[in-house]
C-alpha positions in Angstrom: 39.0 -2.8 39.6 36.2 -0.8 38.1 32.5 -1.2 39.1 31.9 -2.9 35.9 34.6 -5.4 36.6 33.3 -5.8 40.2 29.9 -6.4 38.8 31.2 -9.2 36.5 33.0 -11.1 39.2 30.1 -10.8 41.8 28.2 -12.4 39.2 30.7 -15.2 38.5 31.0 -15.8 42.5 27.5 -16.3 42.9 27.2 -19.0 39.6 30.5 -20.5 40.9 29.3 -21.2 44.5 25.8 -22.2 42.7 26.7 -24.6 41.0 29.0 -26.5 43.3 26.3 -26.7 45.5 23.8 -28.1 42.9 26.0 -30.5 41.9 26.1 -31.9 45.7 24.0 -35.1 46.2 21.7 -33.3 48.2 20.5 -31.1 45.6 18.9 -34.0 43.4 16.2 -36.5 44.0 17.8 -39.3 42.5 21.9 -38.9 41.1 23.5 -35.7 41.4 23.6 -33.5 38.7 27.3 -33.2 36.3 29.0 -30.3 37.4 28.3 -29.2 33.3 24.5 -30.1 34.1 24.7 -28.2 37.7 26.9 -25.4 35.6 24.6 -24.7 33.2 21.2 -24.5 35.8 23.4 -22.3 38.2 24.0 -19.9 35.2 20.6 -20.1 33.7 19.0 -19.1 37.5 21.7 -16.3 38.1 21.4 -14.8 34.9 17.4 -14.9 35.2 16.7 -16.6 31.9 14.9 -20.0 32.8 16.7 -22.7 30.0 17.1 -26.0 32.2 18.9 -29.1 30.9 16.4 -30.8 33.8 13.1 -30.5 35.1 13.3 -28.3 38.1 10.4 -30.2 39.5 11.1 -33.5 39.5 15.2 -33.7 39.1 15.8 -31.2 41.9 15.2 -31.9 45.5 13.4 -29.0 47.6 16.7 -28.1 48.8 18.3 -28.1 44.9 15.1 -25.8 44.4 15.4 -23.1 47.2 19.2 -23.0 45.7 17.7 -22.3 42.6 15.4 -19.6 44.1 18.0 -18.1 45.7 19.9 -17.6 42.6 17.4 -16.2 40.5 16.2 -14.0 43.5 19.6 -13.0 43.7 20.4 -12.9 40.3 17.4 -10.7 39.6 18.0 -7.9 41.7 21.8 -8.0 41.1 24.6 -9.5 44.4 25.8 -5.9 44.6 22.7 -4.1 45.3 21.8 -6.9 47.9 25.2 -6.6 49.3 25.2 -3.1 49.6 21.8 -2.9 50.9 22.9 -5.0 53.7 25.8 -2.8 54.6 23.9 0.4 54.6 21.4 -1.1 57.1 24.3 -2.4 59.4 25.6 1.0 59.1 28.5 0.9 57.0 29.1 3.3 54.9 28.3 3.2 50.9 31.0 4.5 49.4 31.1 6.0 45.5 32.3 2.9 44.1 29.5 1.1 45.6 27.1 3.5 44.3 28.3 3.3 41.1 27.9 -0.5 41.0 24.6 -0.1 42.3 23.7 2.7 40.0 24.7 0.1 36.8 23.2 -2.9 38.7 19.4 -0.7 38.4 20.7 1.9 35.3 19.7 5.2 37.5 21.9 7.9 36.7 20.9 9.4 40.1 23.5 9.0 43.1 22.8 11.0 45.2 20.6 9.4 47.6 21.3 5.9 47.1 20.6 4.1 50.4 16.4 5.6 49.6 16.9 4.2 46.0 18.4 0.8 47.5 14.9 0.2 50.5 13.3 1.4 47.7 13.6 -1.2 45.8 13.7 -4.2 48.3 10.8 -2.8 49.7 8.8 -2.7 46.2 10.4 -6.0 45.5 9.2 -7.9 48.7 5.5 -6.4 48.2 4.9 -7.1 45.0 6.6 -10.9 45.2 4.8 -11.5 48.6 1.3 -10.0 47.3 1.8 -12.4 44.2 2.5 -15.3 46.3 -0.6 -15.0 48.2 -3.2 -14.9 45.1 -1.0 -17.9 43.4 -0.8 -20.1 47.0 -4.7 -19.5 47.3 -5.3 -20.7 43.5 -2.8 -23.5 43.8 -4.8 -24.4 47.1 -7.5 -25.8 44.9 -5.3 -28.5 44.0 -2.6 -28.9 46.3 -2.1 -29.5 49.9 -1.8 -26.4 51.9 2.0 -26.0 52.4 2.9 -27.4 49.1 0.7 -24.8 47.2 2.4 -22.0 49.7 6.0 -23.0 48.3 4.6 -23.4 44.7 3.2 -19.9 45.4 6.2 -18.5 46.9 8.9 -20.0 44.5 6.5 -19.0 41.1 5.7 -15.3 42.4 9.9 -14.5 42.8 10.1 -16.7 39.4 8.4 -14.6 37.6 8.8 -11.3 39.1 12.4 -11.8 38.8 11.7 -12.7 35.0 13.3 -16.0 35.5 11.2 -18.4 33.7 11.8 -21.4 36.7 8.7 -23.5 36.8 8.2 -26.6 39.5 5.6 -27.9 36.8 6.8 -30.1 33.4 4.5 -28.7 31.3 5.3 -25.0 32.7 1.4 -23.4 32.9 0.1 -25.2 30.0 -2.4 -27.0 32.6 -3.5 -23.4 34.1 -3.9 -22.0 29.9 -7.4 -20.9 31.0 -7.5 -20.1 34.6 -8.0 -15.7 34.8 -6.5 -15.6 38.4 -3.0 -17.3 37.8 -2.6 -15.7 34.0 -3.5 -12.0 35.6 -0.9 -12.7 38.6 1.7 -14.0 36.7 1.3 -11.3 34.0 1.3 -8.8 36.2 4.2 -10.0 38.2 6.5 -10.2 34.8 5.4 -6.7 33.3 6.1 -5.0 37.0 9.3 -7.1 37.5 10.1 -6.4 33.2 9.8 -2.5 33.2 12.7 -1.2 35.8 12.7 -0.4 39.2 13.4 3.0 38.7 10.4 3.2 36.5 7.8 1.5 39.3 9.1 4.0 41.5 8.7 6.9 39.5 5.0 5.3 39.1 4.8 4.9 42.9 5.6 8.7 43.2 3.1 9.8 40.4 0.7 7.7 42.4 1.3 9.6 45.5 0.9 12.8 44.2 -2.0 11.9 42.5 -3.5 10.8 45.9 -2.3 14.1 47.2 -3.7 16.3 44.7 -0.5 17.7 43.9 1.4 17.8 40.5 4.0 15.2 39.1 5.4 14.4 35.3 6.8 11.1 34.8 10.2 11.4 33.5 10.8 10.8 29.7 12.6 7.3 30.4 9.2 6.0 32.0 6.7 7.4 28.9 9.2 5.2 26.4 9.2 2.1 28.6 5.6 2.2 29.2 4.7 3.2 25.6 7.1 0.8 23.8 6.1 -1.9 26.2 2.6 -1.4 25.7 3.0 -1.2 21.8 5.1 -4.2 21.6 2.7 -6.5 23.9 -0.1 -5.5 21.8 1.6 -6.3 18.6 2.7 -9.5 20.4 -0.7 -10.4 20.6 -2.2 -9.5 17.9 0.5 -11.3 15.6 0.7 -14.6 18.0 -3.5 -15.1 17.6 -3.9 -14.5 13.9 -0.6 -17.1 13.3 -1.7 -19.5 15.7 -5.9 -19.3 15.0 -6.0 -22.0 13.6 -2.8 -24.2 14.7 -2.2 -24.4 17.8 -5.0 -22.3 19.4 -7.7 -24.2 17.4 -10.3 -26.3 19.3 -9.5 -23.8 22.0 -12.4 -21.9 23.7 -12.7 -18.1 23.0 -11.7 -17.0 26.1 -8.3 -19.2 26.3 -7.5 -18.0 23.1 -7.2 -14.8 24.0 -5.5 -15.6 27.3 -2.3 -18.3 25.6 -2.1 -15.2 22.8 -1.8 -12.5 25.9 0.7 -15.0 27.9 2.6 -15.5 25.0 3.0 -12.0 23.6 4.4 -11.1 27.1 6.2 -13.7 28.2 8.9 -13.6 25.4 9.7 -10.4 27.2 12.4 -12.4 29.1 9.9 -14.5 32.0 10.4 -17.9 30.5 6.8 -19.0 30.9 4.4 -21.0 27.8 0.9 -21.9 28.7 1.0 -23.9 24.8 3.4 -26.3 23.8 6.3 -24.4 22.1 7.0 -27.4 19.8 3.5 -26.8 18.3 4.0 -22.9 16.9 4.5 -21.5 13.5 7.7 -20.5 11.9 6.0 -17.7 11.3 5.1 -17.3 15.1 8.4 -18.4 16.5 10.2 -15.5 14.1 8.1 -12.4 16.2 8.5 -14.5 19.6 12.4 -14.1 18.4 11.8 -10.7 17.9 10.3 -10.1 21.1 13.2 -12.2 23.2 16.0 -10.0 21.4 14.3 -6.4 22.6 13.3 -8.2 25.9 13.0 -6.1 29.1 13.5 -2.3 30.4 16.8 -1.3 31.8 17.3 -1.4 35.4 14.8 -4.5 35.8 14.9 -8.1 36.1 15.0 -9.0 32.4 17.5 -9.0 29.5 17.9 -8.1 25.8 19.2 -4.9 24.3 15.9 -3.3 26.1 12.8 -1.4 25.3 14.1 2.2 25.3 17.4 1.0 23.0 14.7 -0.4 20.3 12.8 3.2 21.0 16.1 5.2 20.1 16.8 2.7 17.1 13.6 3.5 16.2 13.8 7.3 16.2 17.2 7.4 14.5 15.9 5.2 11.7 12.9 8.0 11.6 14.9 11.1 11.9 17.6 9.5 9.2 14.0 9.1 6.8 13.1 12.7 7.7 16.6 13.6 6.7 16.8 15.4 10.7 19.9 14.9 12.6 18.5 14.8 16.0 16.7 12.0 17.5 13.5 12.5 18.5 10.6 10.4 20.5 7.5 12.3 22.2 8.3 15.8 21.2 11.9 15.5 23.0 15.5 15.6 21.3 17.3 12.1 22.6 20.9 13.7 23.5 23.3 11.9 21.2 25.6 10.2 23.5 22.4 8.1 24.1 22.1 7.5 20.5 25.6 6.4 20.1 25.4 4.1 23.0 22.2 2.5 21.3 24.0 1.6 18.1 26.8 -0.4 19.6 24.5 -2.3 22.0 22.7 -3.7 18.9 25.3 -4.6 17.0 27.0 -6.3 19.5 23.6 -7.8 19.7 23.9 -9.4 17.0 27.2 -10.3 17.2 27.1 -12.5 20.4 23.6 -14.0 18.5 25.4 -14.8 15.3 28.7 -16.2 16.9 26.8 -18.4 19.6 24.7 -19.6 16.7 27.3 -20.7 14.4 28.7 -22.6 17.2 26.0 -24.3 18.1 25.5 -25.2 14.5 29.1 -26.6 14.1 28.5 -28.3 17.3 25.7 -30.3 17.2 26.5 -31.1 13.5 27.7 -34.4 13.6 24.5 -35.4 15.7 21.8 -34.1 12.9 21.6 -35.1 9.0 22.0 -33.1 6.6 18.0 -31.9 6.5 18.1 -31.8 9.5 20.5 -29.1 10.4 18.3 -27.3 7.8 15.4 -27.9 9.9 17.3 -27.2 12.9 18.5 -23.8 11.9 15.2 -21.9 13.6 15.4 -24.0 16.6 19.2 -23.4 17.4 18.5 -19.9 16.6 15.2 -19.7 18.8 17.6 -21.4 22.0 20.5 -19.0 21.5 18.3 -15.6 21.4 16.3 -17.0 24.6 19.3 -17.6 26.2 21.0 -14.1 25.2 17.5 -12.1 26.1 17.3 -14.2 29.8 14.2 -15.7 28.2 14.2 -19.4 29.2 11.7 -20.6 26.3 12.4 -23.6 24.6 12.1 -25.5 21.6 12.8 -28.8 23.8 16.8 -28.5 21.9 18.6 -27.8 25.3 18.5 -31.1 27.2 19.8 -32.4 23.9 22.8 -30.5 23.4 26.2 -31.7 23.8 28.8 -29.9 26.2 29.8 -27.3 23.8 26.8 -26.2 23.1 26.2 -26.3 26.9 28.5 -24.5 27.8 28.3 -22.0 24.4 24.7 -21.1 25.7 26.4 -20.6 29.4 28.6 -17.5 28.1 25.4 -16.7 25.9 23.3 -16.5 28.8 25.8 -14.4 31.1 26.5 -12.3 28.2 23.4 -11.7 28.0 22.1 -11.1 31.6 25.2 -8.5 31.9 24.8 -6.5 28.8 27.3 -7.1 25.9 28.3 -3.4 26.8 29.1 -4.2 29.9 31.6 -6.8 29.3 33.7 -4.7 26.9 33.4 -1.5 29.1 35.0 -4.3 31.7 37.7 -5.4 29.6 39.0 -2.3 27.4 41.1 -0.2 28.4 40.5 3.1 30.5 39.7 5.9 28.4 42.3 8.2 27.6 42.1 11.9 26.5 42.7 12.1 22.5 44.8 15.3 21.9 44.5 15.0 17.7 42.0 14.5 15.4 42.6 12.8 11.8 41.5 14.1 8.5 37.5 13.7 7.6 37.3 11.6 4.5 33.6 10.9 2.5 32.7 7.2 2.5 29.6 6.3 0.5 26.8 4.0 2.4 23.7 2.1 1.5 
């Protein structure tokens, strides 16, 4: 089997034994979940994205919950790279195919120290999650009884680190729209968690130098994650307060203003969160959160979408094509052009999966909406199936609703979407084989 393949099926184990286990009695407060119900929540935590066809908090028992955290926890970092973590420390020895896994699991085209990589990241990963769950516990302490605010401190820090969007609250953070501490944490968690491990460690070595008076560069990759993050969360929020001045934000102080229009320009970026109701946006607003959801995250991290640096090299090959240059260029640096032609595919493919999953959905839940109403559906449907293709987890309030097939057509949307479109044809197509001709070039005209 190749590493892809083995990636695909560690995934499907781990929503398979999920979601037998959340359709058990003990999982739920009151009856058990179906098994599409416990299918669909299973997928939706694995894959990171957040979409629930229940309330987490109030459906779910606290053992249905720490499955859920599990998942997502699991999900996030990727089975394999837990599972080959936990060999290296017994021991064992990591062979190349495990490397290679783990190497598409966090997209580092290093392998040559992989069990450093592999602490690495666990390490980073329980810092940051445990730091997180501190600050939250202490705010939530303000309201809730000391070891209920822990777990809601615990379970929320991994949620959102993780990008998963999972919320023990209804109304998500709509109730904490103005508090500084828990926006700044949970901000903070879902950029660090968003951006790729390989990038906070190239930051933690930068850092180190620094501290050491001693000369580092961060690598290209890291300058185009960081500068098309920051670009696109500042866009975010520009565009999301001067749609929503005077709708949804009005009759809001200042301050919370600013803070629902900072939330919401970053957590679109596949963390599932809403501090406003979503029901209550623009189309206008909804159209650059879709925007946002179908970029998402950074490759190697916790989030989905075709990724930050893909939009970057889309970017520079619509630029060079204007400048009439054949290279690819960002930062003063030629993009070598088998990353170009990898960028191309995973965009179109994209849309592909969006534009399928949609038309399904549409077909599906037709006999259930009028005639204006589909019409008036159409944003909603689409809004659902790019948040469940980036790992997103926001809503519209159209999931609970939906009927099996377009349960289960958001399922394969979802995991899709959490393993790359890429990814799942790289699994399936045949190994490559060595071409010994070459056909005739023809012209074909274009645009």
């Amino acid at each position: 089997m190749k590493p892809t393949t083995i990636l695909i099926f560690s995934f499907l184990i781990l929503i398979s034994v999920g979601s037998i286990l959340l359709s058990f009695p003990f999982a739920s407060q009151t009856e058990p979940l179906s098994y599409v119900d416990a299918l669909f929540t299973a997928t939706s935590a694995t894959c990171v994205t957040g979409l629930t066809v229940v309330d987490t908090g109030s459906k779910l028992s606290t053992v249905g919950q720490l499955i859920v955290l599990t998942l997502f926890q699991l999900g996030g970092l990727g089975i394999m790279t837990f599972s080959t973590f936990f060999i290296s420390l017994l021991g064992g020895r990591v062979g190349f195919r495990e490397r290679d896994i783990v190497s598409s699991t966090l997209q580092s085209s290093s392998l040559q120290d992989i069990k450093t990589l592999l602490k690495s990241v666990i390490v980073v990963t329980a810092v940051l999650e445990l730091v997180g769950a501190v600050i939250l516990t202490f705010r939530f302490s303000s309201k809730l009884p000391i070891t209920v605010a822990i777990y809601h401190g615990i379970f929320h820090a991994v949620s959102a680190f993780c990008n998963a969007g999972f919320s023990l609250y209804t109304d998500s953070f709509i109730s904490y729209q103005s508090d500084a501490v828990v926006n700044l944490t949970l901000i903070g968690l879902i950029i660090v968690g968003g951006i790729g491990f390989i990038v906070l460690l190239d930051l933690k070595t930068w850092s180190c130098q620094r501290r050491q008076k001693e000369r580092y560069r961060i690598s290209f990759h890291t300058k185009v994650v960081l500068s098309i993050t920051a670009i696109l969360i500042m866009s975010g929020f520009l565009l999301f307060f001067m749609f929503e001045f005077n709708n949804s934000l009005q009759g809001l102080p200042s301050s919370t203003k600013v803070w629902v229009s900072l939330f919401q320009s970053i957590t679109p970026r596949t963390a599932g969160f809403n501090t406003i109701p979503m029901e209550k946006l623009t189309a206008s607003t909804l159209l650059v959160l879709v925007i946002l959801m179908f970029i998402g995250a950074s490759p190697g991290s916790c989030g989905g979408g075709i990724k930050t640096s893909t939009f970057a090299v889309l970017m520079g090959l619509m630029s060079s094509t204007f400048h009439g240059r054949e290279d690819v260029e960002l930062f003063h640096r030629t993009v070598p052009r088998k990353v170009v032609t990898r960028a191309v595919p995973i965009a179109f493919l994209a849309l592909i999966v969006i534009i399928t999953m949609t038309l399904i959905l549409l077909t599906a839940e037709s006999k259930y909406l009028t005639t204006s109403a589909t019409h008036n559906s159409f944003l909603k449907i689409l809004f659902e199936v790019v948040s469940a293709f980036g790992t997103v987890g926001l809503s519209l309030g159209l999931t609970s609703s939906l009927t099996t097939i377009g349960k289960i057509a958001l399922i394969v949307t979802m995991f899709v979407g959490r393993l790359g479109p890429l990814t799942i044809v790289m699994a399936i197509a045949e190994r490559q084989k060595e071409v010994k001709f070459q056909y005739p070039t023809e012209e074909i005209m274009v645009g």
